[in-house]
Structures are given as C-alpha cells and as structure tokens.
N, C-alpha and C positions, 0 to 999 in steps of 0.2 A: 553643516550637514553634507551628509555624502552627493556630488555629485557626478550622474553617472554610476557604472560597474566599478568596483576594486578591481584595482591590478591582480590581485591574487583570486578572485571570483572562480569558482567551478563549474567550468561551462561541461555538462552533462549529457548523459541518456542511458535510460533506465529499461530493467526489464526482469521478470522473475524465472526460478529453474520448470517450474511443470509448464509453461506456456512455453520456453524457448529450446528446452535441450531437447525434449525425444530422450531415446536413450532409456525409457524409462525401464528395463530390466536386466539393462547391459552392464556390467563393471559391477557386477553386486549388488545395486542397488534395490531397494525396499518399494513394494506398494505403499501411495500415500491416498489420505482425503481426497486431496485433488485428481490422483488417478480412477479413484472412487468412483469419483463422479461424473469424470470425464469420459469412464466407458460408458455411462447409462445412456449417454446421448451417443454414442458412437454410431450408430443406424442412420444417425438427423445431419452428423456435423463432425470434424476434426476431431481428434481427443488426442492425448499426453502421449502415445505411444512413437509418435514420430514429432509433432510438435512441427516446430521451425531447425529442427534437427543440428542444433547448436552443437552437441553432443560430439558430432563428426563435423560441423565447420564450424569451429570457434577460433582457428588459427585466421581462415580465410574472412570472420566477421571482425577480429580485432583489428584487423589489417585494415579494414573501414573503416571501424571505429580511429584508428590514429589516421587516415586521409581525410576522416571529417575534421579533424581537430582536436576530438574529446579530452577534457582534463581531466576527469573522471567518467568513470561506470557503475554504474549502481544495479547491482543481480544480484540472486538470492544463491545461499547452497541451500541444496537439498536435502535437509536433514536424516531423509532416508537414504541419500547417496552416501553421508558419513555411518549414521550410526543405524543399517538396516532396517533394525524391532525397535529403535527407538531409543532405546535403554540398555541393550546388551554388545555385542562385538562390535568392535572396530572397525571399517571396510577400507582398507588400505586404496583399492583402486580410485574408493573415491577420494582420500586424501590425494591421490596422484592426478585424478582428474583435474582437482582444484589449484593443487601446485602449480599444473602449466599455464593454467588458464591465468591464473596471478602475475605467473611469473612473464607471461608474456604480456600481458596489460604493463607490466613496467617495463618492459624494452622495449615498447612503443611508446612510455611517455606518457601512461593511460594510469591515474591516480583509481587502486580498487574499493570501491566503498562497498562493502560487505552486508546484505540482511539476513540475517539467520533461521529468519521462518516468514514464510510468504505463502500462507495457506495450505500451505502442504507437510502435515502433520502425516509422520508414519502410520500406517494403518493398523500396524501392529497392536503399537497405545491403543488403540479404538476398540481392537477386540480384550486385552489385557485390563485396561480401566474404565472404558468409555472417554479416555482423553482426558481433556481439561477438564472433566467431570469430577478426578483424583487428582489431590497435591503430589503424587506421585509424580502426573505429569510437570509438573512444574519443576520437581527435582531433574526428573528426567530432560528438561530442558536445559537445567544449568549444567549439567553433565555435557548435553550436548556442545554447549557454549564454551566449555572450559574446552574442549577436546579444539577448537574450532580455535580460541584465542591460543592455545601452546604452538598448534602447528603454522599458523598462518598470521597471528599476532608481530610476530618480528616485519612484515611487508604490510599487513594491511593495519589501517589506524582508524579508519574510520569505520564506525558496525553501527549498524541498526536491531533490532532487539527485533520487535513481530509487528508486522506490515497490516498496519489498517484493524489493530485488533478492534476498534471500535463500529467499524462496521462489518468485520468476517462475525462477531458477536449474534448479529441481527439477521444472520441467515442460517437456518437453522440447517441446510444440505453441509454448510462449511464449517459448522460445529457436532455434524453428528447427531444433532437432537431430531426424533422423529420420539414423538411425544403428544400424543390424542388430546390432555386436557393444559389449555393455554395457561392457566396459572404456574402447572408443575413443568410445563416448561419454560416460562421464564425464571421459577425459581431456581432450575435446571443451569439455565442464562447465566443469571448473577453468580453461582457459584464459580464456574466455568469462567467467567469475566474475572472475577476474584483470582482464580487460581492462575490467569493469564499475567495480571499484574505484578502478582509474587514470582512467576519464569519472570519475567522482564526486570523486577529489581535485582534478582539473585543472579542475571546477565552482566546487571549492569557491574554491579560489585564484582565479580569474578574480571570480566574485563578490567578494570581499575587496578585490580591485582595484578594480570597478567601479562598485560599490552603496555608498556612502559609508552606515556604519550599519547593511549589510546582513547579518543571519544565515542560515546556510545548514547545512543535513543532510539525512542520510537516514530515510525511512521504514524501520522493518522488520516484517516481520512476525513478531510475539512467539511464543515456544513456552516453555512451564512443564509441564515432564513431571512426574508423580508416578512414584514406585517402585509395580510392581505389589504387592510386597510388603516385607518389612523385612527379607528376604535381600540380604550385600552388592551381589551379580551383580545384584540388580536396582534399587538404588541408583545404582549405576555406570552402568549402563544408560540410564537414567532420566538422568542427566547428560551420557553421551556425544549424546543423542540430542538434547537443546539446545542440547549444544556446536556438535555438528557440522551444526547448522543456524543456528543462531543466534549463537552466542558467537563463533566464530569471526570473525564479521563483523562483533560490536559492535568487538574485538579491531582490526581492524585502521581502521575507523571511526574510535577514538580513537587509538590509538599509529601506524598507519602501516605494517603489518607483521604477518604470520602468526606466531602463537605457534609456539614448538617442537614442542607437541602436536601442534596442526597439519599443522605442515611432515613430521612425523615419517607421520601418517595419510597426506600426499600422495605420500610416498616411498616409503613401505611398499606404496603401492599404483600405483608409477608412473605417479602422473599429473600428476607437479608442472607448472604451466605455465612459458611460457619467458618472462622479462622482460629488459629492454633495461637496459644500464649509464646509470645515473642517475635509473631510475625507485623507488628508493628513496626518494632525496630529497622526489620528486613528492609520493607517499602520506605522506610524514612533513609537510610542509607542508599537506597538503589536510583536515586533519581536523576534524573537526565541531563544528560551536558548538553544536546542541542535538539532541537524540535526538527521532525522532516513533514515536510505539509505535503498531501497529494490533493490536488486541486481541480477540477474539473467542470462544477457548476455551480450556482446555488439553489436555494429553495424558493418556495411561500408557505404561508398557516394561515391561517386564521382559528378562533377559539372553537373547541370539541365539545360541548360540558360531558358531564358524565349526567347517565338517569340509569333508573330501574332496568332495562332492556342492559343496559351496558356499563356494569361499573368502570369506576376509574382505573385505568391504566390498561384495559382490555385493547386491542389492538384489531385494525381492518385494512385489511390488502387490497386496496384498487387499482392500485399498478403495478409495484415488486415488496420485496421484503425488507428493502432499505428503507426507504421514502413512506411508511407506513402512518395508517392515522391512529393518535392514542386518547383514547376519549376519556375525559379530564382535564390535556393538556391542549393538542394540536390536529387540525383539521392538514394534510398535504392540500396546497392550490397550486395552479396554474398561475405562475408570471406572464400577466398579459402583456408587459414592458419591456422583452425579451423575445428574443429568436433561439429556437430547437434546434441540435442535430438532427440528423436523419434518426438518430438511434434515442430522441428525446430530451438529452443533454440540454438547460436550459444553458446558452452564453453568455457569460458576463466578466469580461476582463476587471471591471472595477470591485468585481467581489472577492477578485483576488487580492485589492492594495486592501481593502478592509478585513478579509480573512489575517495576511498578515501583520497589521498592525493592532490587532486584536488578541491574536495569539501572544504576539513579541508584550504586551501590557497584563497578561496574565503572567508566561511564563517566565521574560525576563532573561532569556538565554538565543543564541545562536541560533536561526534556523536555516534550511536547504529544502527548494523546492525537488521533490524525489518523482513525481508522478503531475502532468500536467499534457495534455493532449488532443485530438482531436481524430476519434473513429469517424470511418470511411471505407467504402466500398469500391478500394482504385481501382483502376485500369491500366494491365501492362499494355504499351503499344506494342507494333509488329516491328518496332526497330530501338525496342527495349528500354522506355521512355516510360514512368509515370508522372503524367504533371497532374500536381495537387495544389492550387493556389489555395484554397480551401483553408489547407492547414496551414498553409503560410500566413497566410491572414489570422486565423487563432493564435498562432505563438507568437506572430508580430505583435499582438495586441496585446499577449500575456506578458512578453517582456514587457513592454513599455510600463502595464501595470509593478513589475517589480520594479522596474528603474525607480518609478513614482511610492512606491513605499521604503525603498534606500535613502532617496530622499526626507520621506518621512521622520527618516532614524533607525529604521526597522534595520537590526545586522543581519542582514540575505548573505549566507557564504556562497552559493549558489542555486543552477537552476539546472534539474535534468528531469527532461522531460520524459511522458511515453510515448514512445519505446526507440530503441536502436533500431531495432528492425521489427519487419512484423512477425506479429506472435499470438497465435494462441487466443482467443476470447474465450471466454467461460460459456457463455453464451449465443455468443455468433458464429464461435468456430473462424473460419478463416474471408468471413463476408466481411467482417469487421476489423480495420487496420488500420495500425496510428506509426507505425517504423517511419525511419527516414531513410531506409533500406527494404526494397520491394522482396518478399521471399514467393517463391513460386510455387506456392503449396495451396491447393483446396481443401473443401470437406471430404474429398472423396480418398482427400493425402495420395494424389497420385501425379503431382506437381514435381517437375525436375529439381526444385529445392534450390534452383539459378538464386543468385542477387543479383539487383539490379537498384543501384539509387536513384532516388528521388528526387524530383526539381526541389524539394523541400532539404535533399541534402546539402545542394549544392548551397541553395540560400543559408543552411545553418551552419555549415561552413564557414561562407562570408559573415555572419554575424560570429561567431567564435574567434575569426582571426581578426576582428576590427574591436574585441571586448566588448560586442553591444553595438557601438558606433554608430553601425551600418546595417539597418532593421530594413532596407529600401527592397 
C-alpha cells in the first residue's frame, strides 16, 4: 500500500471565474446566474462586478501561485466569457483571455486543470429556455465544450465537466427555479438534474474525441451523514440522505443510468423527468475517468416519517437549502461530537478518509480532492501580515486524512484546496475567506485589491516542497 504522497501527487488551489475575475462586462463577456444573483445582494455585500479582480491581476496571481509551489490550478472559464448568449457567437477576447492565462500557468510550471461550468450559466439560456429546464441547454453545453476542447485541448488535459452539480441542483436561486408549488418544482428539479447529466456525458464524449490524452469529470459535492443515533430508522436515514444527494449521481456518473432506488423515489413521487430515445446510450458512453471530491464537512439525520400534514418527499428549511429535511427520508441534526466554524461548518477530518474510501468502492476510478477549506474572517495587520493558525490546523488535519486513505488504497492523484486566494462568497461577500493569499477587497469593493500572503501560504509552501513530509 501506498505510503505517504506519490511523487507525482498534485499539490493544488482552487478557485472559480464569477468569484475571482471581476471583469464581469469587460472583453465581451455575457451576464450570468451568478451575476444574477450577485447583484441582488449588492446593497448587503460584494458582488461579481469587481470580484478579487483576477481579470487585471492574474499575471501578478500566478506569479504566487508558482512562489507557493503549485502543481496545479483548478479555475473555472466562464462560459459566458467564451460563448456570451450561451449558444450563439464566439467571443474571441474571451478565447484570448484564456490563452494567456493557460499559457502563463505553464511557464511557471503551473499544470491548468480546467472546469467548464461552475455556477455560472449564461443568463441568456435563462431568458431563451429557462436553462437546464430545455435539452437545448445541454446541447448548448456541448457546444460550449467542444469550442473550449479545440482551442485549449492541445495545453490543457485535465477538465472537469459542472462543479457540484448535485448541490447547485438544490438551490433553487442557482437553477433559476422560482416556482410557488413545491411538487412542480421539484418536478422542475429532476428534469433540469436530468438534463445536467446529458451536458456532462455529451462533455465527456466530446473531450475523448478532441483532447488526445484528455481526462475529464465531474466535481461533486460530498455528503457523509452519521446516524443520529444506533436506532435502525436513523441509520437508514442517515443513508437515504447521502443517497439521495449524492449517491445517486455518483450512480449514474459511472454506469450511465439511475439506480432502481432511484427511479422508484422519482416515481413514487411523480417527478420522473422525460428523456429522448437514445439518450441512454449518450450517458452510458459519457462516463467519468476520475472523480473530484469537494469536501468541507459532514452531516447527521435521524429518521423523518412521512404523515397526513406532510407527505413523502415534501421538504423543511431550518437552516439553508442544502442541508434540508425531507419527510419520509431524513431529519438534518446537530453532531454533538464535533466542533462548528464560525460560518457553521461542522469539522471533521476523518470524514474525509471515509468520504474517500467510499466513493473510490463505488466508483472505482481516480479521484482529486478540487475543493477543501476553511472560511474565516482574517485580519490584515498594519505591516501586512495575516496569521491564520486556524486554517493551518484544518488543512494539516485534512491532509493527514488523505495520507490515511492513500494508504487505505484509495488512488488520491491530488489535493487542491480552497481557494488560491480570497474570493468571492456567495453569501458572505468578502467577511468570508479561505485564499492562502490575502486580497484587499471588502463589501463595500473599495479595497486597494493589494495581495498579501498568508502564514497559511508560507506553511503550504513548505508542505508542497516536502510532498506532504512536513505538515509541522
């Protein structure tokens, strides 16, 4: 068994286009989703219009990025930077944006691992189809994919297909669903899930074709639920409640196809989506060469029933739209055996050796941790210092957890965590920061935009140039 990191390990940091470039109307580029949304709160917090303004320093970010060490970078383009309405012209500036930005990650030595959708669906699709709500979008994806593997396929080898589609699913701001009665919007859901999986096989395929050498998958976002207790009901609980976010979509990820559970859940609950004869085949061809995990916390349940007041599969928001309770299945609890972030985040380094030795026995393939981190509300000093032991201490403990699932047997090709630098919260705007590069930006975006790294750079530094070794 492996011990320790491989020599060949890709030591990472990660980060997506509407949280890090700004930029967002400069060079051609398209409103998206995420811009969407990001104005509505504009009055409260940050938004996408200036970002971390990667857009104008990404020559001066990758210059960090290769003084930390990075083997890789994992960022997203932005689908509206290439192809503005989604589906129609070409935006050359954005192809040029992209070129340099690649082309300078390899003359620093910076391997570019590419995502092609990270929440930021043109807005165009939105008003044209309602998005993933038409298989439209889904061609209009591979479209995109194909334009994306011609130009930039010969440099870049590794791609990721859509970022966390199984939890951007479950929020209905980031699919666009605003929909009064909860049934038709989930039925709304599945279809839109459905037509997400068809873009991602029809990526994948298209990559295979075009990128001679090319691997391609999806990100997901991981869920490892504990039983509230050692009653069966909450065992089972505690399992549907992974399944039915997660498993499911490992499930059809590798084999191409909804399990019968599944299909049974969609049925029971009328909301199977509708697919086209011979898109079987599609999702059986388009399956995944490596798994990217994003990892952050875990859960608890305990069992929901369903009654009269609330049939099965009906859903209750007590905290956000992720973590939801679904009555029939799963009660969300509180891990009293665990410590919170500030931001809620329950910690648990060992859920990450069991997330990935759980995944790697389903799917069987490669994975890469893409997303793994620790928000926080730093502090720059007055002599340009932020010390974060904090995070040092979560990623010290996350690596040691992948060390111990490498050993396990689990093939980890690497680990890149979030983010390079800080960027962007969806929700906290700029109070909330996980970079190992301090960016000088608030809510009010009137921040000189300075970098400055972090005692957390210095330390991930030393761990990159020791492969691990040196976690001290």
């Amino acid at each position: 068994m492996q011990q320790g990191f491989p020599k060949d390990f890709l030591w990472g940091a990660s980060s997506s286009a509407f949280q890090i470039e700004g930029g967002w109307d400069e060079g051609g580029k398209g409103k998206t989703v995420a811009d969407f949304n990001s104005f509505k709160r504009s009055d409260k917090q940050a938004d996408s219009k200036v970002a971390s303004d990667f857009y104008h320093h990404w020559k001066e970010d990758i210059a960090l990025m290769a003084e930390l060490g990075l083997k890789v970078y994992r960022f997203s383009i932005s689908w509206a930077r290439i192809v503005p309405d989604g589906d129609g012209e070409v935006n050359p500036e954005g192809i040029a944006f992209y070129d340099q930005v690649i082309d300078e990650l390899i003359a620093k030595g910076i391997q570019p691992f590419v995502t092609l959708y990270h929440f930021d669906l043109p807005y165009a699709l939105v008003d044209k189809y309602n998005g993933w709500a038409d298989r439209r979008c889904a061609l209009a994806f591979e479209r995109y994919a194909r334009i994306c593997f011609e130009h930039f396929g010969d440099r870049v080898k590794y791609w990721q297909t859509i970022n966390e589609q199984n939890l951007m699913i479950r929020v209905d701001e980031r699919m666009n669903i605003y929909v009064d009665d909860p049934l038709e919007a989930d039925r709304l859901r599945a279809q839109m899930d459905y037509h997400m999986f068809l873009g991602n096989a029809l990526a994948s395929v298209a990559c295979h074709e075009l990128v001679p050498g090319g691997k391609i998958g999806p990100a997901v976002s991981s869920t490892c639920t504990y039983p509230l207790t050692n009653r069966p009901e909450d065992v089972w609980a505690a399992r549907m409640n992974d399944y039915l976010k997660t498993g499911y979509a490992l499930e059809m990820y590798r084999y191409g196809s909804y399990s019968d559970l599944y299909m049974r859940y969609l049925e029971e609950r009328d909301i199977v989506p509708k697919a086209f004869l011979g898109d079987e085949e599609i999702l059986k061809a388009g399956v995944l060469d490596y798994l990217a995990v994003n990892y952050y916390r875990t859960l608890c349940a305990s069992a929901l029933p369903a009654d009269e007041e609330h049939p099965a599969g009906s859903r209750v928001y007590r905290g956000n739209e992720v973590d939801f309770d679904q009555y029939g299945w799963c009660r969300d609890e509180r891990n009293e055996n665990l410590e919170a972030s500030e931001y809620g985040a329950q910690i648990d380094p060992m859920g990450l050796r069991i997330v990935l030795n759980d995944y790697y026995m389903r799917c069987r393939v490669p994975m890469i941790i893409t997303e793994n981190g620790l928000g926080a509300p730093d502090t720059l000093g007055a002599d340009g210092s932020v010390h974060d032991p904090y995070r040092i201490d979560y990623l010290r403990q996350h690596i040691e957890a992948c060390e111990l699932a490498l050993g396990d047997g689990v093939p980890l090709m690497g680990y890149s965590p979030w983010s390079a630098v800080d960027l962007l919260s969806s929700h906290q705007g700029f109070r909330k920061r996980y970079g190992f590069i301090y960016v000088d930006q608030n809510d009010q975006q009137t921040g000189t935009l300075d970098r400055y790294p972090k005692d957390s750079f210095h330390w991930y530094k030393k761990v990159i140039a020791t492969n691990g070794a040196d976690l001290a």
